[in-house]
C-alpha positions in Angstrom: -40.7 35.0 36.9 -38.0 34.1 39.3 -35.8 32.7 36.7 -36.1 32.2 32.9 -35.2 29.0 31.5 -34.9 28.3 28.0 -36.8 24.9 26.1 -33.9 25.6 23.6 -30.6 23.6 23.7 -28.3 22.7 21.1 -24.9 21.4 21.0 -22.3 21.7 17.9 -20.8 18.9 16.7 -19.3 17.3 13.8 -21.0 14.7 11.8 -19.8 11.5 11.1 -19.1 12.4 7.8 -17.4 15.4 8.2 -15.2 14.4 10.5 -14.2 11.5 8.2 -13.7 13.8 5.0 -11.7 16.0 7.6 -9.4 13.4 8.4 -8.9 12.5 5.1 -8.0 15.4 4.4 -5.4 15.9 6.3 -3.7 12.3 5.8 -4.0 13.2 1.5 -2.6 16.8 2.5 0.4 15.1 4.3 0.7 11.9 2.0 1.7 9.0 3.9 0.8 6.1 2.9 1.1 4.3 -0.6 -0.1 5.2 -4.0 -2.8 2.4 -3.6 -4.1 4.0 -0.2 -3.9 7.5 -1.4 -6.0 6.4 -4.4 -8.2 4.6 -1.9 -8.7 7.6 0.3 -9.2 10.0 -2.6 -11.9 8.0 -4.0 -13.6 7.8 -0.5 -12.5 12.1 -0.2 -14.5 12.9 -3.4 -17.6 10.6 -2.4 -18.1 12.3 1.0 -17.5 16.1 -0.4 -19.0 15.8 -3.5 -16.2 17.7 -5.0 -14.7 17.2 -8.5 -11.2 16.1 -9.3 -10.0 19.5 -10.1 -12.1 21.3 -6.6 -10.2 18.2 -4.9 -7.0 19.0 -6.8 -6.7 22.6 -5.6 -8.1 21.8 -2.1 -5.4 19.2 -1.5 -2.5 21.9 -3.1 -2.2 19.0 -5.9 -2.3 19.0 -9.9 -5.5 17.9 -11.1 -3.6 15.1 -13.5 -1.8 13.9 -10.2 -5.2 13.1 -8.5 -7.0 11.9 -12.0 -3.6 9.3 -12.3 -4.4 7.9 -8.5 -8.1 7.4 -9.2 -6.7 5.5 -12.3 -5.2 2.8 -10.2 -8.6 2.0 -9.2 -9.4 0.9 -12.5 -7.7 -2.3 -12.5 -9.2 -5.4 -10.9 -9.2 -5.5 -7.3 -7.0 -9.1 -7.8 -4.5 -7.5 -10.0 -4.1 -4.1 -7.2 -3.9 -6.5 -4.5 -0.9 -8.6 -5.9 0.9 -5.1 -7.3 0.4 -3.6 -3.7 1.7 -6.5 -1.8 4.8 -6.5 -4.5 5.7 -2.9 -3.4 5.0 -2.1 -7.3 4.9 1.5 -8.1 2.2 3.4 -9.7 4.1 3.7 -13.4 3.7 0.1 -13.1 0.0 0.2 -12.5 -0.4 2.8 -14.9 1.8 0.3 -17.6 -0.8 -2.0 -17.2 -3.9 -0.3 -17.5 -2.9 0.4 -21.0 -3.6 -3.4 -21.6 -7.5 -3.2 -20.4 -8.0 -7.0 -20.7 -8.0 -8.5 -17.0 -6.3 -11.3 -18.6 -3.5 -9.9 -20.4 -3.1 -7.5 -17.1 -2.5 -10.8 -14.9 -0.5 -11.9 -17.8 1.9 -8.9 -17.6 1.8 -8.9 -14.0 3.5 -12.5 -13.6 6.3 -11.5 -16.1 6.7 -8.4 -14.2 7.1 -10.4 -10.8 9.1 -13.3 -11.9 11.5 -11.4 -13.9 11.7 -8.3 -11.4 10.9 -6.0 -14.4 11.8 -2.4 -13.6 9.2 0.2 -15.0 10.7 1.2 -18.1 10.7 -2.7 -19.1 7.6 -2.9 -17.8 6.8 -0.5 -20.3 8.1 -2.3 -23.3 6.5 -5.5 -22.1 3.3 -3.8 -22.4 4.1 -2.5 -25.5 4.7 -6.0 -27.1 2.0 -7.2 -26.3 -0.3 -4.4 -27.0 1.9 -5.2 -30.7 1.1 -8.9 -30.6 -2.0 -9.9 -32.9 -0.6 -12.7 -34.0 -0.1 -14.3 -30.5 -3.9 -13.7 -30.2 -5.8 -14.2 -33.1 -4.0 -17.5 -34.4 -2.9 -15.8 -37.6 0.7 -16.6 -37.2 2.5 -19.7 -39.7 2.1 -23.2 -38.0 5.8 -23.3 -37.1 5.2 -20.2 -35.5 2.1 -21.4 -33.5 3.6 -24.5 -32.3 6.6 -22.5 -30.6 4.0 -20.0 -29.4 2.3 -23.3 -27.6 5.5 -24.6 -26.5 6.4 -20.9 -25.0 2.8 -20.7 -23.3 3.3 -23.9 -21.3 6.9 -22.3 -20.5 5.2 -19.2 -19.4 2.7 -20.6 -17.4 5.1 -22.8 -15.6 6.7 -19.7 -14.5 9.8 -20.1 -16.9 10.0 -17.4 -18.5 7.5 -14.5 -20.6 7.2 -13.7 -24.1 5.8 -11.3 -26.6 5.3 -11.5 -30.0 5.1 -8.2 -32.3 3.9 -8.4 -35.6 4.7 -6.1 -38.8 3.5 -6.2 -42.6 7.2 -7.8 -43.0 8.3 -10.3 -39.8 7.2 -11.6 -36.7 9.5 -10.7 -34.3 9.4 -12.9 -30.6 10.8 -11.3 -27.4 11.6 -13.9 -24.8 11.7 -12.5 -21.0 13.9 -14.7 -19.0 15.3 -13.7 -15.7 18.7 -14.1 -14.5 19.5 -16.6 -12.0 
């Protein structure tokens, strides 16, 4: 046997998917980016690993709440995450209203937030008023009440202004939004 050859050749490589979970990786570990593509690429980090929040947590030297709050964003309506991301809104915003969980009442919030330039914090209380708002709702309210409440729709929808409407066993108490000019 002059020379020996071998019927055996391999070649290492990376597949596809590994070398996309890599570089995922890496762009989470540095985070660049936005809250709405870090949420994006954590979702898409998980998939290809088939790690849980809390493996993905200590992996990417991050608290397992701080990942579980990203994947939240996710959660709302891919209309409503669109219009917040191209707003520059935060993630305390997003996370304001998810509390609402009606997609309606989210793109509700989500115009008073952009015509009025609501900060987080009245964000918040926005939220708030009209998770405190039955009455708006269900039509219970006195018919003086309802006809201003008609009035103040076709204000909001015209982009006027916002409103809430909080109920108690005692009053009704309206909270008009109206931004400066």
């Amino acid at each position: 046997m002059a020379s020996e050859r071998s019927i055996w050749s391999y070649r290492l490589c990376e597949l596809p998917k590994e070398s996309e979970s890599i570089s995922l990786e890496e762009a989470l570990q540095e985070r660049t980016g936005s809250c709405w593509e870090d949420a994006r690429r954590l979702e898409r980090f998980i998939h290809l690993t088939g790690l849980s929040q809390s493996e993905c947590a200590k992996r990417l030297h991050r608290s397992q709440s701080s990942v579980a709050n990203r994947l939240r964003l996710l959660k709302l309506p891919e209309d409503v995450r669109r219009r917040m991301e191209e707003a520059g809104l935060s993630e305390r915003h997003a996370r304001a209203l998810l509390r609402l969980g009606d997609r309606e009442k989210q793109l509700r919030a989500l115009d008073a937030v952009l015509r009025c330039s609501l900060n987080v914090a009245q964000t918040e209380s926005c939220v708030e008023e009209m998770l405190k708002a039955p009455g708006r709702e269900s039509g219970t309210a006195p018919e003086a009440l309802r006809a201003v409440l008609a009035f103040l729709d076709g204000m909001e929808k015209d982009g006027a202004l916002s409103f809430a409407l909080a109920e108690s066993a005692l009053e009704y108490r309206l909270i008009i939004h109206c931004k400066k000019v």
